[in-house]
N, C-alpha and C positions, 0 to 999 in steps of 0.2 A: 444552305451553302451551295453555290454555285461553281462549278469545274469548267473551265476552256478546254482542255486536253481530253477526248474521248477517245475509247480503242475501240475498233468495232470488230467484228469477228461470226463468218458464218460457222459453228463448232459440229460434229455429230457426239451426240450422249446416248448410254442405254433409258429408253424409255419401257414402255407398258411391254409384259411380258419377253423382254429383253432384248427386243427389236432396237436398231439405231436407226437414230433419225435427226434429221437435222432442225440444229436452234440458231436462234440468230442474238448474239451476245453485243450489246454497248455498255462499259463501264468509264469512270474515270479513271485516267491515268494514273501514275503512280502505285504504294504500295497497299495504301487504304489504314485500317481496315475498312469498307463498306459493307452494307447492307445490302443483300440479296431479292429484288423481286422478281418474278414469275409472271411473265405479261402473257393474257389467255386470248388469242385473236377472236376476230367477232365473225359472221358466218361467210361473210368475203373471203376470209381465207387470210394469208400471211402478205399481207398490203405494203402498201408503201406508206400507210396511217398508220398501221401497226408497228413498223420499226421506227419511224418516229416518235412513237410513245417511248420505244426503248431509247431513243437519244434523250427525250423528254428527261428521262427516270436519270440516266446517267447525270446528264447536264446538273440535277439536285443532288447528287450523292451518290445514286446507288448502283447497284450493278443489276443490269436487267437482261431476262434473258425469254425469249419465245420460242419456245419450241411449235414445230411447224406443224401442228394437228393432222395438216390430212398427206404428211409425209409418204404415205402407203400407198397413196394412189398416186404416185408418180412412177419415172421421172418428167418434164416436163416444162413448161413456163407454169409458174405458180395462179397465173388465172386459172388457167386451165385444168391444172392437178384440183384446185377449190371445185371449179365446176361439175369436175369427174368425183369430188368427194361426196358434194352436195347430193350428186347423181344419184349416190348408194345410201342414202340416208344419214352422211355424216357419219361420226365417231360417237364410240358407246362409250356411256360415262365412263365403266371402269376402266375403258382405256384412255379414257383425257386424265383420268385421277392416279393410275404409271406413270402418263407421259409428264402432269406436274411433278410426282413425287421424283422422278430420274430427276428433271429441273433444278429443282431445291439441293437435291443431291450432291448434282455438279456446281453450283452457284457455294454451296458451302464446305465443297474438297478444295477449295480455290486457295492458295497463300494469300489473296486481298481480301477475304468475307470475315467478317466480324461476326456469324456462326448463327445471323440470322436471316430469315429469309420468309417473304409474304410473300401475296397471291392479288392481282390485280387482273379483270376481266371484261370484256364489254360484248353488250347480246347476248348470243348466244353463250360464248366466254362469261357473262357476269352470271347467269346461271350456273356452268360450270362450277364457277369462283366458290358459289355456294354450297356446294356438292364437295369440293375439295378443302373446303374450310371444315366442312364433318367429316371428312373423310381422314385425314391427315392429321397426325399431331405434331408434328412438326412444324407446322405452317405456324408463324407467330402473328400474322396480320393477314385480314381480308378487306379487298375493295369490289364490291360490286354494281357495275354500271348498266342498270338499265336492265336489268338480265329479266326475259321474260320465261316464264313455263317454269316459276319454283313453285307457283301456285298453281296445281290440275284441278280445274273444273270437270273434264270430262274424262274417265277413264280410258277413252279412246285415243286420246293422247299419249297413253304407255303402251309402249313395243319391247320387243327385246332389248334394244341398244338403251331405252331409258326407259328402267321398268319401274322404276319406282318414283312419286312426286318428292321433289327438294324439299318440299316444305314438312314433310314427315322424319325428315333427320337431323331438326333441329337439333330434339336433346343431345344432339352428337355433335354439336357444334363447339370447338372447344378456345378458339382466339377472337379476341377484337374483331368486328364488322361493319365497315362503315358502307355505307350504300347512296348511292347516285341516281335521280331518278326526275324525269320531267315529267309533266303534269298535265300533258297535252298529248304524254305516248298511249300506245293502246295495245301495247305489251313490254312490259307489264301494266295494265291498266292500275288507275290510281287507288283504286278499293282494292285492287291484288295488294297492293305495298304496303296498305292500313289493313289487309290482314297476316301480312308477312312481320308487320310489326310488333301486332298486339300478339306474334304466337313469341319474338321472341321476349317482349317483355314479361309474357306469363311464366316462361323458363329462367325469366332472370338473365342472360346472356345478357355481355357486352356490347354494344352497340350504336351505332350514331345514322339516322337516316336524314339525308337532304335534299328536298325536293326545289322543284322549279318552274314557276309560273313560265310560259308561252315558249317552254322548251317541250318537244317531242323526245322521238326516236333518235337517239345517234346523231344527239345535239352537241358532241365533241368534235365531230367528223369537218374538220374543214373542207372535204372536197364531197359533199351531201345537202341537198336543199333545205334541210334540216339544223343546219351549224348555226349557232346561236353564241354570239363573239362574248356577251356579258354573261351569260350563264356558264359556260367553260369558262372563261375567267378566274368566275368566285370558284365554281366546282374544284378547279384545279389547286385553289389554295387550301381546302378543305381536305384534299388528299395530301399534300407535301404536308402539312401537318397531321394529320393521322400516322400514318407511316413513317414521318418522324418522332414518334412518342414513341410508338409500338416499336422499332427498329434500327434505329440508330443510337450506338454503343454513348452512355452519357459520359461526357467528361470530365476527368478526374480532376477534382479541386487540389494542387500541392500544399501540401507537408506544411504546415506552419512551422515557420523555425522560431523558435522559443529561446 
């Protein structure tokens, strides 16, 4: 289902350790109820791609909301605040897994949320996506695009800010995961994803992976030399259906009168 009337709205919610910070909210109009998702930006920062995915998500149904990751190292033009975040090594998991769960929070205190609310991520965001889909029980749906480093080959890759590899918290994975991935990118490489795979099918987890011949990196991105117009396409239907099973409240059949 499709909406012409979108609200848009920059909001501040409490995030990771009860900092506020600012989200950037599009919903349909009206009372709803709708479906809550949690859009996770990629390492660019809080873009002009990025809140078009949130009209994207509204424009289908739901109410989508971004909270703005490198909120902290502002204030500023949000190139800039990204650049200054990037500077300092970005944000540590457990504080991108606050600033979704405030998200969710506020996304489903709302009189329009229908009480459910997923997680949607790209890059570095779709690692995230994965980190907070075990993290979270709340989370009723995950989408992850492309998200590279769930899979640590070299321990030298854990720091403080990400000390632990995503792919060792599977068994704590506990909603639907559908995952996004081209076959041409070289993070996540295509053997990282066939062994991302085969850990969760040995745990039995819910999940759907689809991949994509002669797409790369951040093959959504229309303004990246990378954008690949038929594989975002299909990709994109492949999510409005995901996250339509998983989260949008089913319609009640009436009453046969007898």
């Amino acid at each position: 289902m499709s909406y012409r009337g979108i609200h848009t709205e920059t909001v501040n919610l409490t995030g990771h350790n009860g900092d506020s910070i600012e989200a950037y909210l599009a919903r349909p109009q009206g009372d709803g109820p709708y479906p809550g998702v949690v859009v996770i930006h990629h390492a660019p920062g809080w873009d002009e791609w990025t809140l078009e995915v949130c009209w994207k998500l509204a424009h289908h149904g739901f109410a989508a909301i971004s909270p703005h990751l490198y909120s902290r190292f502002g204030p500023g033009a949000t190139d800039d605040v990204a650049a200054r975040g990037r500077g300092f090594g970005g944000m540590s998991d457990e504080q991108v897994v606050g600033d979704a769960a405030g998200s969710a929070r506020y996304l489903k205190q709302q009189s329009y949320s229908n009480g459910k609310a997923g997680v949607i991520g790209f890059c570095s965001g779709g690692r995230q996506v994965y980190i907070i889909a075990c993290k979270l029980p709340d989370i009723d749906a995950a989408v992850d695009c492309w998200g590279g480093g769930v899979i640590v080959e070299d321990e030298k890759q854990l720091n403080e800010k990400r000390p632990v590899a995503p792919i060792t918290m599977t068994p704590d994975l506990h909603c639907p995961l559908l995952g996004i991935f081209g076959n041409d990118d070289e993070n996540p490489k295509p053997s990282e994803v066939d062994a991302t795979e085969e850990e969760l099918k040995r745990l039995g987890k819910t999940y759907e992976f689809h991949r994509y011949d002669g797409a790369g990196h951040g093959f959504f991105c229309w303004n990246r030399p990378n954008y690949r117009t038929e594989q975002t396409i299909d990709a994109w239907t492949k999510v409005w259906d995901f996250l339509g099973r998983h989260l949008q409240t089913p319609v009640e059949e009436p009453a046969a009168v007898l």
